[in-house]
DSSP file (Angstrom, degrees, kcal/mol; ACC not computed):
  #  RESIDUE AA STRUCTURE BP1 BP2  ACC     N-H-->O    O-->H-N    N-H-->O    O-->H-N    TCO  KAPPA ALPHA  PHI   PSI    X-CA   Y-CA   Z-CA
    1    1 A X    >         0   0    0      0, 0.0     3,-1.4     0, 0.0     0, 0.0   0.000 360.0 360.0 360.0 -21.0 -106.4   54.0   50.0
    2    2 A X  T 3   +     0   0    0      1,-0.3     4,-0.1     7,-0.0     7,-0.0   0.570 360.0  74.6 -83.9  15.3 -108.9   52.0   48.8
    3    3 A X  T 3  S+     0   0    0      2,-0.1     2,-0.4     0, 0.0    -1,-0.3   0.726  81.9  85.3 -83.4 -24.4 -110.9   54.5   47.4
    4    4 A X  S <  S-     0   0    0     -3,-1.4     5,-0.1     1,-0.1     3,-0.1  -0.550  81.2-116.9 -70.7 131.1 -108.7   54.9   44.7
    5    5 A X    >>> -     0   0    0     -2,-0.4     3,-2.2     1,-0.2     4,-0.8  -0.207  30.0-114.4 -64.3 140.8 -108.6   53.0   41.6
    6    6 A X  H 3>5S+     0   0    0      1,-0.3     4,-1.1     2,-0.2     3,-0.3   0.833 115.3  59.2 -61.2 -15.4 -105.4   50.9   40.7
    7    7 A X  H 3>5S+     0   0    0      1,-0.2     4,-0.6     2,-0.1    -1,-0.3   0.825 112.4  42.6 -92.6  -5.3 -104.4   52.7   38.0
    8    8 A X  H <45S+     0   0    0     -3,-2.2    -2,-0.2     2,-0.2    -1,-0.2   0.431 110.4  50.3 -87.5   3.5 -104.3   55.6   40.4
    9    9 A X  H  X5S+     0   0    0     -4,-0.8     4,-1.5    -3,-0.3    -3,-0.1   0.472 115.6  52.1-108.8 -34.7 -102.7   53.7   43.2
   10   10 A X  H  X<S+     0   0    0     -4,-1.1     4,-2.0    -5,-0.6    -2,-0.2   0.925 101.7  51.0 -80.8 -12.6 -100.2   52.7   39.9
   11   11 A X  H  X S+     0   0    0     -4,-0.6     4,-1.6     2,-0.2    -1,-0.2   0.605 110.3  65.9 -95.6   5.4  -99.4   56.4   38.7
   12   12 A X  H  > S+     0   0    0      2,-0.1     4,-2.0     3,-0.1    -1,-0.2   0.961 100.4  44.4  -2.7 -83.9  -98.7   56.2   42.9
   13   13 A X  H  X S+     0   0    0     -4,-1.5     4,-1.5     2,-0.2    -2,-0.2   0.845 113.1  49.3 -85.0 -64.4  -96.1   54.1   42.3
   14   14 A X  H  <>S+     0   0    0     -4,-2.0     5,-0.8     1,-0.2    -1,-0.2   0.810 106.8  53.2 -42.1 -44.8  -94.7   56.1   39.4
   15   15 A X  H >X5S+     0   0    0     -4,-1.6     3,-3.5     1,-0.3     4,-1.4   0.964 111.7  48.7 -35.4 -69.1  -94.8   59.5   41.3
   16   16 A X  H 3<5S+     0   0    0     -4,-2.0    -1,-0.3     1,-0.3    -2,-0.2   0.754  98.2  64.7 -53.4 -12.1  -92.7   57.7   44.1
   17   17 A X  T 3<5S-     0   0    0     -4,-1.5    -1,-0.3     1,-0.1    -2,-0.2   0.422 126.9-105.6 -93.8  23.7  -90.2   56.2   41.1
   18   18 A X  T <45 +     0   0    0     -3,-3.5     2,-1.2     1,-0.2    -3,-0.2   0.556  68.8 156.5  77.2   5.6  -89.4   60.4   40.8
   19   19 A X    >X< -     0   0    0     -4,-1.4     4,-2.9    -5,-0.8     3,-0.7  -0.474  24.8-167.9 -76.0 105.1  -91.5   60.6   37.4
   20   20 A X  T 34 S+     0   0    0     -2,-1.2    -1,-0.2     1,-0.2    -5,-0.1   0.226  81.0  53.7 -85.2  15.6  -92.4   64.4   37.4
   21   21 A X  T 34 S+     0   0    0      2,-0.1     4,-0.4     3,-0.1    -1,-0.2   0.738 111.9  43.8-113.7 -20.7  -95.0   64.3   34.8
   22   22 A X  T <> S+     0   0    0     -3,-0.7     4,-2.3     2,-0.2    -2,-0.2   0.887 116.7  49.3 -74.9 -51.7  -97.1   61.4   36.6
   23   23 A X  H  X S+     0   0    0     -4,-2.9     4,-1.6     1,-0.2    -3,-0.2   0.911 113.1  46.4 -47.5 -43.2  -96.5   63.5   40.0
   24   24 A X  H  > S+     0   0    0     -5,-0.3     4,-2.6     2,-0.2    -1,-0.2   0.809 108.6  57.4 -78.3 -23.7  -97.7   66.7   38.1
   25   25 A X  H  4 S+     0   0    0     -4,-0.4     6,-0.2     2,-0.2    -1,-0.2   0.783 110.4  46.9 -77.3 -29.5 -101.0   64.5   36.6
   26   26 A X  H ><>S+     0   0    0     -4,-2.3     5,-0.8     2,-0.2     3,-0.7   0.866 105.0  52.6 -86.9 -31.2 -101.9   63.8   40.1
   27   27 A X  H 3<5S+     0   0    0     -4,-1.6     5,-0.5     1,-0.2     3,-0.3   0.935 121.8  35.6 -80.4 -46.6 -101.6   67.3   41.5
   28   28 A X  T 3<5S+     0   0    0     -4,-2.6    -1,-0.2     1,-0.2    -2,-0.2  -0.023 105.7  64.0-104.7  53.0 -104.1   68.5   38.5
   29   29 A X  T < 5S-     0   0    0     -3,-0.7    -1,-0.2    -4,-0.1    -2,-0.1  -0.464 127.8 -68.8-146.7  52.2 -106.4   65.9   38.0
   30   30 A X  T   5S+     0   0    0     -3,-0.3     3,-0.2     1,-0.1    -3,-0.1   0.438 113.5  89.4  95.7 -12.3 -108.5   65.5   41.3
   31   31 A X    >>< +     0   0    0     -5,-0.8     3,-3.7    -6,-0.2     4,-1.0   0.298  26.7 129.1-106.5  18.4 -105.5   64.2   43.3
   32   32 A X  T 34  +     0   0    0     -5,-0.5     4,-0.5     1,-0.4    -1,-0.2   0.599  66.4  75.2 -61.5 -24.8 -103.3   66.4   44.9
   33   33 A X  T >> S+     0   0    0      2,-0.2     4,-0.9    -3,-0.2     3,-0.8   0.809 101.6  45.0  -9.7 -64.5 -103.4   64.7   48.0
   34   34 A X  H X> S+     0   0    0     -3,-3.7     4,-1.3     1,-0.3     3,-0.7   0.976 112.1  47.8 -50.8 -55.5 -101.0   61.9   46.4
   35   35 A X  H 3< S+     0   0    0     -4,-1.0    -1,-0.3     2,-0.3     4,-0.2   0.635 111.6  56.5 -52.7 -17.6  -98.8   64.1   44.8
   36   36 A X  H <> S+     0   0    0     -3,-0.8     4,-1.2    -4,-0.5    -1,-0.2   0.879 112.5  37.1 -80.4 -46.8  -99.0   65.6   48.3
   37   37 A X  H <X S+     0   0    0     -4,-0.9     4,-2.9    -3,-0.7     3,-0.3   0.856 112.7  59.7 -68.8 -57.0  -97.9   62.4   50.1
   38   38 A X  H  < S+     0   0    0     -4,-1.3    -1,-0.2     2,-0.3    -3,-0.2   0.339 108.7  41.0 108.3 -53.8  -95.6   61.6   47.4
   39   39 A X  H  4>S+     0   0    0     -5,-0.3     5,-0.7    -4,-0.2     3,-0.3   0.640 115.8  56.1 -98.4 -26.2  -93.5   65.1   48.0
   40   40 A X  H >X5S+     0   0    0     -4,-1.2     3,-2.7    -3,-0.3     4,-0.7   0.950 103.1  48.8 -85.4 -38.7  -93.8   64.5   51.8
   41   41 A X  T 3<5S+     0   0    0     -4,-2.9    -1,-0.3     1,-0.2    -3,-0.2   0.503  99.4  67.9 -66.8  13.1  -92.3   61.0   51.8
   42   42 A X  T 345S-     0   0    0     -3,-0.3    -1,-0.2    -5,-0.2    -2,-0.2   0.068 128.4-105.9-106.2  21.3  -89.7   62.7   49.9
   43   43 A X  T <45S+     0   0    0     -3,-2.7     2,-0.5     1,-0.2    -3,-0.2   0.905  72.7 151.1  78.2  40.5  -88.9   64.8   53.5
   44   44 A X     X< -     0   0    0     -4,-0.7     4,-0.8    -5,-0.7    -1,-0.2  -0.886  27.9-168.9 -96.4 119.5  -90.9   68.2   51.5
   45   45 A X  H  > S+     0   0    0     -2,-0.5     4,-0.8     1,-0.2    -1,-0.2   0.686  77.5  62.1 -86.1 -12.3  -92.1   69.8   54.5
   46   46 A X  H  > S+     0   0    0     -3,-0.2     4,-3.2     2,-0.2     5,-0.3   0.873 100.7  51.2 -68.6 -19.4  -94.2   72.0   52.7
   47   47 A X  H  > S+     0   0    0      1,-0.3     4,-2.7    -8,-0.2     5,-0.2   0.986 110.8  49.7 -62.7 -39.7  -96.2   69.2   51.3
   48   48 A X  H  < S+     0   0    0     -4,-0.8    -1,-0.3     1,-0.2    -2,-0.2   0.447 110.5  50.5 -86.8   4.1  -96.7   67.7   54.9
   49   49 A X  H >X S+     0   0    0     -4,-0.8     4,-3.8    -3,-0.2     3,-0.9   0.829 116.6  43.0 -88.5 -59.1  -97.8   71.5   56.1
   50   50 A X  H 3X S+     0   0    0     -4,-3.2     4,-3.4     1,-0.3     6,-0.3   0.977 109.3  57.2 -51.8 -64.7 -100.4   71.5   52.9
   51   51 A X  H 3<>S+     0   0    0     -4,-2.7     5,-1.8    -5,-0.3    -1,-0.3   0.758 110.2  42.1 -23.0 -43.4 -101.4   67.9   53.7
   52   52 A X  H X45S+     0   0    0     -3,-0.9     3,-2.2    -5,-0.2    -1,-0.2   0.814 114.8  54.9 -89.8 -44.9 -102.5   69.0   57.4
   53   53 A X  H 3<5S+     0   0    0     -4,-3.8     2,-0.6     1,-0.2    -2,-0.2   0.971 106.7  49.3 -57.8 -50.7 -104.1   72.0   56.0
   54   54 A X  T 3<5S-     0   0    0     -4,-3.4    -1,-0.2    -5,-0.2    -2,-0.1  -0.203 120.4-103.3 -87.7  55.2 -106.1   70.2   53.7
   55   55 A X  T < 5S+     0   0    0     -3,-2.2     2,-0.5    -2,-0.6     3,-0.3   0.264  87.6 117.4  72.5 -10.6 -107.3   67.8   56.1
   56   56 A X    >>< +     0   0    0     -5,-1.8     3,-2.4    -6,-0.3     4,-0.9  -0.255  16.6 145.8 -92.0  53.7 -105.3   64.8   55.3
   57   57 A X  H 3> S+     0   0    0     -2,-0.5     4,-1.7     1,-0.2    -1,-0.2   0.821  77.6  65.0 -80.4 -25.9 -103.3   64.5   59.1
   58   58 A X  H 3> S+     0   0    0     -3,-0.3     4,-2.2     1,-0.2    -1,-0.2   0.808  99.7  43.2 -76.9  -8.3 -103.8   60.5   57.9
   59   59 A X  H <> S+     0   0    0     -3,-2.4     4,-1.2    -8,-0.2    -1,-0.2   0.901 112.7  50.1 -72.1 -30.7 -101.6   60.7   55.1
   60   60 A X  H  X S+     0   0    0     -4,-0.9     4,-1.0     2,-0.2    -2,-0.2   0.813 113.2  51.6 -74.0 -37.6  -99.1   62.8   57.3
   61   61 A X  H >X S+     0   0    0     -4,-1.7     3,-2.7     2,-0.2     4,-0.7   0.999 108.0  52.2 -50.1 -71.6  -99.5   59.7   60.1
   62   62 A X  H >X S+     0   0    0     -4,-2.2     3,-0.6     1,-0.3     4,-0.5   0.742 105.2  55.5 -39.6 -43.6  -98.7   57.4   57.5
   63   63 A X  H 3< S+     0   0    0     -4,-1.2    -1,-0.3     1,-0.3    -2,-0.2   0.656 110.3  43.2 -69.3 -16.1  -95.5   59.3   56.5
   64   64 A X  H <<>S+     0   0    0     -3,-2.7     5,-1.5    -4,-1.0    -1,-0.3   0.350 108.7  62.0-116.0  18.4  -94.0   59.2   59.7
   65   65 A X  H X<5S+     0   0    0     -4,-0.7     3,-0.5    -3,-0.6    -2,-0.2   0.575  99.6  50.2 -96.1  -6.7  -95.0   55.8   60.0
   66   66 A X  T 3<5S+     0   0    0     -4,-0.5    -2,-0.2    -5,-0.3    -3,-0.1   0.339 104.7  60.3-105.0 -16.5  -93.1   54.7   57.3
   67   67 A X  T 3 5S-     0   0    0     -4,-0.1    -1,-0.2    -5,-0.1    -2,-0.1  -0.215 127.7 -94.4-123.1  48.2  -90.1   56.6   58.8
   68   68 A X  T < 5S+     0   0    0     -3,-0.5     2,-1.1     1,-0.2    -3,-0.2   0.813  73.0 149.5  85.9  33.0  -90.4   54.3   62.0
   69   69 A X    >>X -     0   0    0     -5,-1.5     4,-1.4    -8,-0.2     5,-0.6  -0.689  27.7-166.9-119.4 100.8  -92.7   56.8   64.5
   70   70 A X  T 345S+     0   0    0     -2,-1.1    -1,-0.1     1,-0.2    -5,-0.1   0.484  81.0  60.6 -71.0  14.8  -94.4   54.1   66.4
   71   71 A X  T 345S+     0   0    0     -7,-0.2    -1,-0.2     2,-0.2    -6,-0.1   0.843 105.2  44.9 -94.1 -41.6  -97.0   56.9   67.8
   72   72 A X  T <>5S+     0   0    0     -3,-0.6     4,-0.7     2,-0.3    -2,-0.2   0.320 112.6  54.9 -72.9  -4.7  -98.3   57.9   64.3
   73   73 A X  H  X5S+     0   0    0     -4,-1.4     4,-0.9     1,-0.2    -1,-0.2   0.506 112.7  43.6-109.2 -25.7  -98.5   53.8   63.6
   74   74 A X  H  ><S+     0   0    0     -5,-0.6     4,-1.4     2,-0.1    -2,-0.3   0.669 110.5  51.2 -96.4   4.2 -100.6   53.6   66.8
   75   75 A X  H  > S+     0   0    0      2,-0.2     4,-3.1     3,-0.1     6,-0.4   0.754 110.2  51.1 -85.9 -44.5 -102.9   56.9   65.7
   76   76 A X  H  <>S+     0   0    0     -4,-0.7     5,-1.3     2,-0.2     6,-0.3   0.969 118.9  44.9 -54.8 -36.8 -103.5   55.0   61.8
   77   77 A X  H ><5S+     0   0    0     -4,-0.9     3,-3.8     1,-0.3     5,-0.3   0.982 117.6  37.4 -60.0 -67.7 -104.5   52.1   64.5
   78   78 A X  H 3<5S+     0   0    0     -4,-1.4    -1,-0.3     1,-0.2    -2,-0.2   0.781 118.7  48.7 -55.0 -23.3 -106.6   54.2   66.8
   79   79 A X  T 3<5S-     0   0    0     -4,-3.1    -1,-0.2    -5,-0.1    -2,-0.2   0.296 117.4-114.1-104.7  17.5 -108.3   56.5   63.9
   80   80 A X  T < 5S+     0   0    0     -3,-3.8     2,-1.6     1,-0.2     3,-0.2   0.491  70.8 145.3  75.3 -19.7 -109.1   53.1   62.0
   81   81 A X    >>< +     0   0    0     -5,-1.3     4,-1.8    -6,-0.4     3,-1.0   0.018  11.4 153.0 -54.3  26.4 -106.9   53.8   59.4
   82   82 A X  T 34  +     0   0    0     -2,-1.6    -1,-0.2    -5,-0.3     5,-0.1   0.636  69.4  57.5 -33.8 -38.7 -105.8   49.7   59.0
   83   83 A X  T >> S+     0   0    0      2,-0.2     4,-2.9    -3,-0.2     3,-1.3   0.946 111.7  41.2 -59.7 -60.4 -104.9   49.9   55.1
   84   84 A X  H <>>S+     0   0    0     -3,-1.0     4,-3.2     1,-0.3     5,-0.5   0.973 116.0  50.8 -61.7 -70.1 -102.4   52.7   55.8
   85   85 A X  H 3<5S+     0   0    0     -4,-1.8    -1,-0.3     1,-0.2    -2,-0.2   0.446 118.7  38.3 -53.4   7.5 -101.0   50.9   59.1
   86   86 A X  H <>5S+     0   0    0     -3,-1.3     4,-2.1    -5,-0.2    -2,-0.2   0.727 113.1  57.0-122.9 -61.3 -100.6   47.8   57.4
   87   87 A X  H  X5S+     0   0    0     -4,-2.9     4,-1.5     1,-0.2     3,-0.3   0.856 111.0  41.4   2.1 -88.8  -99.5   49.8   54.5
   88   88 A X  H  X5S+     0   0    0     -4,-3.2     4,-0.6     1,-0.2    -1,-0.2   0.738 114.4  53.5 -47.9 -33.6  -96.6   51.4   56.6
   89   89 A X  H  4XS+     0   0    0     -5,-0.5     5,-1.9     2,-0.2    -2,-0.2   0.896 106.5  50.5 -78.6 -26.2  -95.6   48.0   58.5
   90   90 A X  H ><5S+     0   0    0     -4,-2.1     3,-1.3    -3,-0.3    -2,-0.2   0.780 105.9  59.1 -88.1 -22.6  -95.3   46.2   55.1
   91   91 A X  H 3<5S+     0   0    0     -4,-1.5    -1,-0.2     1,-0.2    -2,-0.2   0.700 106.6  53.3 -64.9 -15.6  -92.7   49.6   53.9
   92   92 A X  T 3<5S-     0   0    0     -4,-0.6    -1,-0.2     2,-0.1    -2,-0.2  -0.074 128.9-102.9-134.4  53.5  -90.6   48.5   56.8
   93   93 A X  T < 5 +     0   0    0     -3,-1.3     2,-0.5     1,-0.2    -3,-0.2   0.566  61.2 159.2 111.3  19.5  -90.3   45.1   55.8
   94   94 A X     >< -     0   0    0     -5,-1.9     4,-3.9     1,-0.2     3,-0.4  -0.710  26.9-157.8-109.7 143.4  -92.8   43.4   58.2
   95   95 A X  H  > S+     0   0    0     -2,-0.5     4,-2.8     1,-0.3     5,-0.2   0.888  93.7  61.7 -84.1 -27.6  -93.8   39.8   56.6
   96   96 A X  H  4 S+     0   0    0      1,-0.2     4,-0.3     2,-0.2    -1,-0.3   0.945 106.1  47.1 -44.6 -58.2  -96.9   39.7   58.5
   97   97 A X  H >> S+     0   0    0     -3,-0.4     4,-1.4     2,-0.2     3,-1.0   0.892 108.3  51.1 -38.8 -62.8  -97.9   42.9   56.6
   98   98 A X  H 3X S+     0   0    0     -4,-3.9     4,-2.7     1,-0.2    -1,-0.2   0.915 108.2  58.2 -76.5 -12.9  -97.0   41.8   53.2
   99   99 A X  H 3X S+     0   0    0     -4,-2.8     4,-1.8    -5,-0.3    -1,-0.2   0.761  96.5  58.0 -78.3 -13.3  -99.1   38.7   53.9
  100  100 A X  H <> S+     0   0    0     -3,-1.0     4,-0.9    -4,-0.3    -2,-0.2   0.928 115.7  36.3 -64.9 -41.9 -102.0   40.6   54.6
  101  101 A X  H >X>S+     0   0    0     -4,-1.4     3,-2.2     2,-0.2     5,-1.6   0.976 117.5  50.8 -70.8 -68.0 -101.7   42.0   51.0
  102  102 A X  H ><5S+     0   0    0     -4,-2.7     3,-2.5    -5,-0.3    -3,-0.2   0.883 110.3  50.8 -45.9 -61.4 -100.4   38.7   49.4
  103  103 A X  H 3<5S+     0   0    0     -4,-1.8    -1,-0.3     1,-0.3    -2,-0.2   0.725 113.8  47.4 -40.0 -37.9 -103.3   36.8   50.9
  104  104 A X  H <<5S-     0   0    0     -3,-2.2    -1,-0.3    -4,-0.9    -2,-0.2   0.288 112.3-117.9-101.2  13.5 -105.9   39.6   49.4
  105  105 A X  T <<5 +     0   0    0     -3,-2.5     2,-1.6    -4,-0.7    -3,-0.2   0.660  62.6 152.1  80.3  11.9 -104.5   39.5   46.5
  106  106 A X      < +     0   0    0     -5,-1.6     3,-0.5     1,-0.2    -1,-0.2  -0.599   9.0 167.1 -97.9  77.1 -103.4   43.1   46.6
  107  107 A X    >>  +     0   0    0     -2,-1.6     3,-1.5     1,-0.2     4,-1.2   0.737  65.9  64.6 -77.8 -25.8 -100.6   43.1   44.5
  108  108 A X  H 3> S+     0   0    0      1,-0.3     4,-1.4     2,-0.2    -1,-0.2   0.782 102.7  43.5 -62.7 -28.2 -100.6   47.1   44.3
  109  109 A X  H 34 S+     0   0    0     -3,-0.5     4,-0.5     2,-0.2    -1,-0.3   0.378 107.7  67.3 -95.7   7.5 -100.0   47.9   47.8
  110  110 A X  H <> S+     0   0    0     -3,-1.5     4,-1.4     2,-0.2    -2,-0.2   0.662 113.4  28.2 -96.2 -35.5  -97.3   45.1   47.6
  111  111 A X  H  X S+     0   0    0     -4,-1.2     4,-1.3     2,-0.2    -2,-0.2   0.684 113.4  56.7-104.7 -23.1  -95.3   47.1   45.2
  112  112 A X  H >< S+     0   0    0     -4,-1.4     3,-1.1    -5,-0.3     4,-0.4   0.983 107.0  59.8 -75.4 -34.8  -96.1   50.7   46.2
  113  113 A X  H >> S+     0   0    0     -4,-0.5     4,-1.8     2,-0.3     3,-1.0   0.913 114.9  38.5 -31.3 -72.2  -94.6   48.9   50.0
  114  114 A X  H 3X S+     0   0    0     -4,-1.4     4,-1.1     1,-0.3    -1,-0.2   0.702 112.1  54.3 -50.6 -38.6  -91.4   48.4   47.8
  115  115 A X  H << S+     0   0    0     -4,-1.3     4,-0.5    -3,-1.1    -1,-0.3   0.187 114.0  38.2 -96.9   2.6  -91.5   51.3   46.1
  116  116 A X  H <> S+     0   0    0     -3,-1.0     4,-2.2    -4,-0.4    -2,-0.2   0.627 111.0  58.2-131.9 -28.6  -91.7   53.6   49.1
  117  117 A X  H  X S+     0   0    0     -4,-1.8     4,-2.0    -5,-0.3    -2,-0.2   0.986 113.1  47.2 -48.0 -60.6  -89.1   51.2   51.2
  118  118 A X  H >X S+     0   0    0     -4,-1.1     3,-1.0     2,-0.3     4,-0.6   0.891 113.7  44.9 -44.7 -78.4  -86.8   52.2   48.0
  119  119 A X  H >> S+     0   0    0     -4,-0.5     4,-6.8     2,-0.3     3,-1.1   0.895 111.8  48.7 -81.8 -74.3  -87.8   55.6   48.4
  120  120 A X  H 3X S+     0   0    0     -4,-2.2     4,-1.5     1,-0.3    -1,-0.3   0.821 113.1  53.3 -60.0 -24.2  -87.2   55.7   52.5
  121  121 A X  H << S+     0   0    0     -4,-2.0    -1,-0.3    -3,-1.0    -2,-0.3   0.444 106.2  52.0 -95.7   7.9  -83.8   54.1   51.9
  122  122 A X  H <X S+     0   0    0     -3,-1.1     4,-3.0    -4,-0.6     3,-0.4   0.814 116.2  38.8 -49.9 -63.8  -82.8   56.7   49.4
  123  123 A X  H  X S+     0   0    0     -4,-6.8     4,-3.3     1,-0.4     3,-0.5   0.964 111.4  55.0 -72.9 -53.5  -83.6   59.4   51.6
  124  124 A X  H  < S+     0   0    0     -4,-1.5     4,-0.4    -5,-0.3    -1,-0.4   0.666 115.2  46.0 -29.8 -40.9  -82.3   57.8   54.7
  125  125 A X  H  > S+     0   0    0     -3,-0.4     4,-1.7     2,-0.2    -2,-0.2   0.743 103.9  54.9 -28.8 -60.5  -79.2   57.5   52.8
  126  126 A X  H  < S+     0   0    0     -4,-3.0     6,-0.4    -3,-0.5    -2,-0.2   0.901  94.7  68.4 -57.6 -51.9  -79.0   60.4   51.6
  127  127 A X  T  < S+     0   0    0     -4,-3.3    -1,-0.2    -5,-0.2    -2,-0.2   0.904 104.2  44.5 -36.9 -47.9  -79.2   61.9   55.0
  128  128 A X  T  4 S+     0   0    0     -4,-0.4    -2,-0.2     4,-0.0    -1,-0.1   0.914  91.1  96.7 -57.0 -77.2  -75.4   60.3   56.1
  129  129 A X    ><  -     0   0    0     -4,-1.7     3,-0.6     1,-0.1     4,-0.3   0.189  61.7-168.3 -28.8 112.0  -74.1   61.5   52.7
  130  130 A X  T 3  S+     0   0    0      1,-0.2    -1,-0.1     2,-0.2    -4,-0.1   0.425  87.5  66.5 -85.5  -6.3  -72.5   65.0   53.7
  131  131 A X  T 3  S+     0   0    0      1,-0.1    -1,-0.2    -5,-0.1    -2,-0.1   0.737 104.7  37.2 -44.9 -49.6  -72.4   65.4   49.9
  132  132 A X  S <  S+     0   0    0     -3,-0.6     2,-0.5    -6,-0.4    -2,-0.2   0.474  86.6 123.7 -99.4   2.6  -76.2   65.5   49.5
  133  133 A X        -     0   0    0     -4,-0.3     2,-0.3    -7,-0.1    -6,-0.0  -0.504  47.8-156.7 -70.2 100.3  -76.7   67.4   52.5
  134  134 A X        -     0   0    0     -2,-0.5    -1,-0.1     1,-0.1    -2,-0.1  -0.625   5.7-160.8 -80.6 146.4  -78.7   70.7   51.8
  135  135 A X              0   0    0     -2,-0.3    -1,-0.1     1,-0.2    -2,-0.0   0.162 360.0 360.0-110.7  21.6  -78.3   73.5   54.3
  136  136 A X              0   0    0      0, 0.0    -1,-0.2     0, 0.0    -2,-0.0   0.365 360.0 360.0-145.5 360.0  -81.4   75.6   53.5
């Protein structure tokens, strides 16, 4: 993730806050791969099918590390991926995690961590809710 510039790690942060014109800016301007991540932490399994097809199986790690799959949080480990595992530990809350960030001064990954916690207790939520419950 740190290949990205912060103002692209902030129109991130928008995508995830459901802004569909920031989501649409990333998918055709050189970034679909966020916009990809972005629709798959929002449970879209077709994003997380594109995502493996185009080579990104660490973003797809990352998503199911962030919904609590402590096999895909040891793969970010094993495949080097630290940002992302750190990343993922700090969405589910782990202080250690957001002091790695606080300490480096990385206030972006401090708030996309919030903003995708937000995000993962939406959906998780939503998931009880027999209201929101789509059957197709």
């Amino acid at each position: 993730m740190t290949e990205y510039p912060v103002k692209i790690l902030v129109a991130l942060g928008e995508a995830l806050d459901n802004n569909r014109e920031i989501h649409s800016w990333l998918l055709n301007n050189d970034y679909p791969e966020l916009a990809a991540l972005v629709s798959c932490l929002m449970l879209d399994r077709k994003a997380e099918e594109w995502l493996q097809k185009h080579k990104h199986p660490h973003l797809v790690a990352f998503h199911y590390a962030v919904y609590d799959d402590n096999i895909a949080r040891k793969w970010l480990s094993v495949h080097r991926f630290t940002l992302l595992g750190q990343l993922a530990d700090a969405v589910n809350e782990n202080e250690r995690a957001l002091d790695y960030f606080r300490s480096r001064q990385l206030v972006v990954f401090i708030r996309l961590a919030y903003k995708i916690n937000r995000l993962k207790k939406e959906k998780l939520r939503d998931a009880q809710d027999y209201h929101t419950l789509r059957f197709r």
